[in-house]
C-alpha positions in Angstrom: 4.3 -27.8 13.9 5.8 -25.4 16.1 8.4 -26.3 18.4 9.8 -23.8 21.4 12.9 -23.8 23.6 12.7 -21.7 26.7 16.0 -20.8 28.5 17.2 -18.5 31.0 16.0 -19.6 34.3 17.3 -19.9 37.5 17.6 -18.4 41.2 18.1 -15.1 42.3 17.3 -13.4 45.4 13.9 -11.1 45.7 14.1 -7.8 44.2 16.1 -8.8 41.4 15.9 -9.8 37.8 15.9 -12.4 35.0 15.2 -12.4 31.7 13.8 -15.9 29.9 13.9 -16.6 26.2 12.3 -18.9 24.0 13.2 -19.6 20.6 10.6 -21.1 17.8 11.5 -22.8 15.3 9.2 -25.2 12.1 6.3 -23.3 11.1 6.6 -19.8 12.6 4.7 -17.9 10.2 1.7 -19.3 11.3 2.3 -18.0 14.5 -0.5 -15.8 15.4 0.6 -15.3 19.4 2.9 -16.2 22.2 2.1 -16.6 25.9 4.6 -17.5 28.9 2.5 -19.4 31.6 3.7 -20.5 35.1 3.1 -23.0 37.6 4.2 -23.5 41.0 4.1 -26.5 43.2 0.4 -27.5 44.3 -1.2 -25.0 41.7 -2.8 -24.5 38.4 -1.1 -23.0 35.3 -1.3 -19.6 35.0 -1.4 -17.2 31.9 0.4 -14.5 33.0 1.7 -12.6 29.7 0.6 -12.3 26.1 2.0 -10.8 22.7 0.6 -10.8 19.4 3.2 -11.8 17.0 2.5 -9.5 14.2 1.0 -6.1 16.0 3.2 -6.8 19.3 0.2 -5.9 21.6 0.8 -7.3 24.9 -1.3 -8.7 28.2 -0.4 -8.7 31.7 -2.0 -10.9 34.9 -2.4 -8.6 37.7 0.0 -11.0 39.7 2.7 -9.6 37.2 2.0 -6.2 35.7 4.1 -3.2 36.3 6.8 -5.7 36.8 6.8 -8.1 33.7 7.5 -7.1 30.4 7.2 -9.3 27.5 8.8 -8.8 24.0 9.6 -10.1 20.8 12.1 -10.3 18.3 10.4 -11.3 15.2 13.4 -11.7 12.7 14.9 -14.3 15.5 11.7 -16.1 16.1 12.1 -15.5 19.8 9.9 -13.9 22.7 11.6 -13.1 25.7 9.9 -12.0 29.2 11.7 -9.6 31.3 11.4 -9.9 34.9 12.0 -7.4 37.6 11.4 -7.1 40.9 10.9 -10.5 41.4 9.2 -12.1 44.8 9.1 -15.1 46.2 6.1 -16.2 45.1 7.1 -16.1 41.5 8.6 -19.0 42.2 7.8 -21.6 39.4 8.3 -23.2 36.9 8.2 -20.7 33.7 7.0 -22.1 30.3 6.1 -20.7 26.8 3.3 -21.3 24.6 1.8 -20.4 21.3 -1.1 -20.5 19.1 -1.6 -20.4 15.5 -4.7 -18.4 15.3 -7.4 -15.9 17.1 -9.7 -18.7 17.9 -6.8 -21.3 18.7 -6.1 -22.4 22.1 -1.8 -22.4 23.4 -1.3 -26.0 21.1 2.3 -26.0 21.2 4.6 -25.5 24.7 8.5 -25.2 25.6 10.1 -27.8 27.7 9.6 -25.4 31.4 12.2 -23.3 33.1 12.4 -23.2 36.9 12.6 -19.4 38.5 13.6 -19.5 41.9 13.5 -16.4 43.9 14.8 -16.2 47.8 13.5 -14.4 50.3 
């Protein structure tokens, strides 16, 4: 089992920034990636960042490239995703995910964070 705790959300005004963690804990050598995924009221989940935990190699969604960065701190079993610029349609709630191997889906998922960017 692998459990995650997301944290730093919260509201800021457009064109600034926030940075959200999530720490894993239980069986995080197994880890074989970490997403963050978002949903905002009246829509589906979206993947919108990826990082392989051993060769750091990351993914982007068009929605959030160029503005996004996700990172990870192995030795503190945390990924953090960096957010700048931020619009008001970012607006959702943020959560974490991960997955134990290539061909494994996201199992395990963080509680949610709300962002909350004003126009």
């Amino acid at each position: 089992q692998v459990q995650l705790v997301e944290s730093g959300g919260g509201l800021v005004q457009a064109g600034g920034s926030l940075r959200l963690s999530c720490a894993a804990s239980g069986r995080t050598l197994a880890l074989f990636a970490m997403g963050w995924f978002r949903q905002a009221p009246g829509k589906e989940r979206e993947l919108i960042a990826t990082i392989n935990w051993s060769s750091g190699s990351t993914g982007y969604a068009d929605s959030v490239k160029g503005r996004f960065i996700i990172s990870r701190d192995n030795a503190k079993n945390t990924v953090y995703l960096q957010m700048n610029s931020l619009k008001p349609e970012d607006t959702a709630v943020y959560y974490c995910a991960a997955r134990v191997a290539a061909t494994a889906k996201y199992g395990y998922w963080g509680q949610g964070t709300q962002v909350t960017v004003s126009s």
